[in-house]
DRENMAR-81501 format. One line per 5 residues: number of its first residue (from 1); their letters; for each residue x, y, z of C-alpha. Coordinates in steps of 0.02 Angstrom, whole numbers. Layout:
BEGIN
NUM) a) X/Y/Z; ...
end
This chain:
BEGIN
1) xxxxx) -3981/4878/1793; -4029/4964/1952; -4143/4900/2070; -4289/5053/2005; -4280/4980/1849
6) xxxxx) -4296/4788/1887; -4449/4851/2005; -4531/4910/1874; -4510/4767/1785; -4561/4666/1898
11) xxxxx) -4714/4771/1946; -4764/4762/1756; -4743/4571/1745; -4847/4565/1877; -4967/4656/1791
16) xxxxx) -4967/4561/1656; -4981/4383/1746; -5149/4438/1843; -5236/4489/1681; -5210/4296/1615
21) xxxxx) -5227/4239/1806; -5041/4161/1810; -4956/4171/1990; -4834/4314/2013; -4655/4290/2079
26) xxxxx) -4493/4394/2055; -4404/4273/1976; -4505/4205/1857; -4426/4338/1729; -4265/4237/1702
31) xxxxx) -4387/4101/1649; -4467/4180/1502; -4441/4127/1328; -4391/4233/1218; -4401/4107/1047
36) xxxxx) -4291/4001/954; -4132/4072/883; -4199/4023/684; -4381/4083/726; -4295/4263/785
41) xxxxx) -4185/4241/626; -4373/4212/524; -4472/4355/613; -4337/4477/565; -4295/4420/399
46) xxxxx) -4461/4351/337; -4455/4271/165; -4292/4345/119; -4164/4195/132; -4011/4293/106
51) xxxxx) -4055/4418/247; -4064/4270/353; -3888/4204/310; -3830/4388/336; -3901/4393/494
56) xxxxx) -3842/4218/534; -3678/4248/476; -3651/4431/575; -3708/4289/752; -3592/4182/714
61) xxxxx) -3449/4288/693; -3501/4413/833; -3527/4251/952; -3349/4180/882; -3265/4333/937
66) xxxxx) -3338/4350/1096; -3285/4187/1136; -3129/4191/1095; -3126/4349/1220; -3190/4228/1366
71) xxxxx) -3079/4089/1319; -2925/4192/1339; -3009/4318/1494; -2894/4293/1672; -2962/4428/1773
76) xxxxx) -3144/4460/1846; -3194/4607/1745; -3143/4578/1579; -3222/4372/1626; -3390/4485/1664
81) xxxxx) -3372/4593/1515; -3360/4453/1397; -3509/4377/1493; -3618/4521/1480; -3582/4551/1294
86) xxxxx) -3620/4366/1262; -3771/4367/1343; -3826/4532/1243; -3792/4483/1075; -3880/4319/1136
91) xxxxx) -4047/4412/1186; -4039/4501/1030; -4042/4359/919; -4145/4251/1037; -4035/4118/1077
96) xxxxx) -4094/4060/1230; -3974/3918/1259; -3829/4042/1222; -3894/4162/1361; -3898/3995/1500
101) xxxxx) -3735/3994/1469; -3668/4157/1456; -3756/4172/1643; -3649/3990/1687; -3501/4084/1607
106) xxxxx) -3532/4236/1729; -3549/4119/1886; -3400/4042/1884; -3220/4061/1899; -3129/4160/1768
111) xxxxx) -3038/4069/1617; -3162/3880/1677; -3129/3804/1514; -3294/3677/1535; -3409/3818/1508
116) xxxxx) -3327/3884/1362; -3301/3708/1288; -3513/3721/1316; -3505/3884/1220; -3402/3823/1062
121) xxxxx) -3507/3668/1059; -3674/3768/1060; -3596/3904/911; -3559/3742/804; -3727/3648/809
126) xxxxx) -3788/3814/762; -3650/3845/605; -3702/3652/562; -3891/3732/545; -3864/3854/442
end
């Protein structure tokens, strides 16, 4: 993201904290919450159960892949890439915990096996809930 757009951003947070008379920083962004991964998975789906299975499912095995990318990732970029695309499909499905990591993932070393250990574990309690 350039640094226009992340201005604006932060201009419009801003905004938004001194109509409800909350103090403004610049990097109290990072620390919104953007839900629960099953109350994103009910505010998309609403009452339909198999939607939410569906979209469950399409997580899981889009999360699966990608970390099987970042388990076997040596170099920088594609260690990034995998990162970034993590972090994505987190937002997107508002797995917050998932997105913590993905950003641990992208601050370390290429290939650190802790982190992705952390990654696996996280996918599985959430396989165990559906």
């Amino acid at each position: 993201m350039d640094c226009a757009v992340m201005g604006h951003i932060y201009h419009n947070l801003g905004l938004l904290k001194r109509k409800v008379n909350l103090p403004v920083d610049k990097y109290s962004i990072m620390a919104m919450d953007y839900g629960a991964f099953d109350t994103s998975l009910s505010a998309a789906a609403g009452d339909d159960a198999a939607l939410v299975a569906e979209l469950r499912h399409a997580f899981i095995d889009s999360a699966k892949r990608q970390i099987d990318l970042l388990g076997r990732s040596r170099c920088d970029a594609n260690w990034q890439y995998c990162c970034f695309r993590l972090k994505g499909l987190a937002a997107s499905f508002g797995a917050t915990e998932m997105m913590s990591l993905a950003d641990e993932a992208n601050a370390g070393a290429p290939g650190d096996p802790v982190v992705v250990r952390k990654l696996v574990k996280f996918l599985s309690q959430i396989e165990q809930g559906a």
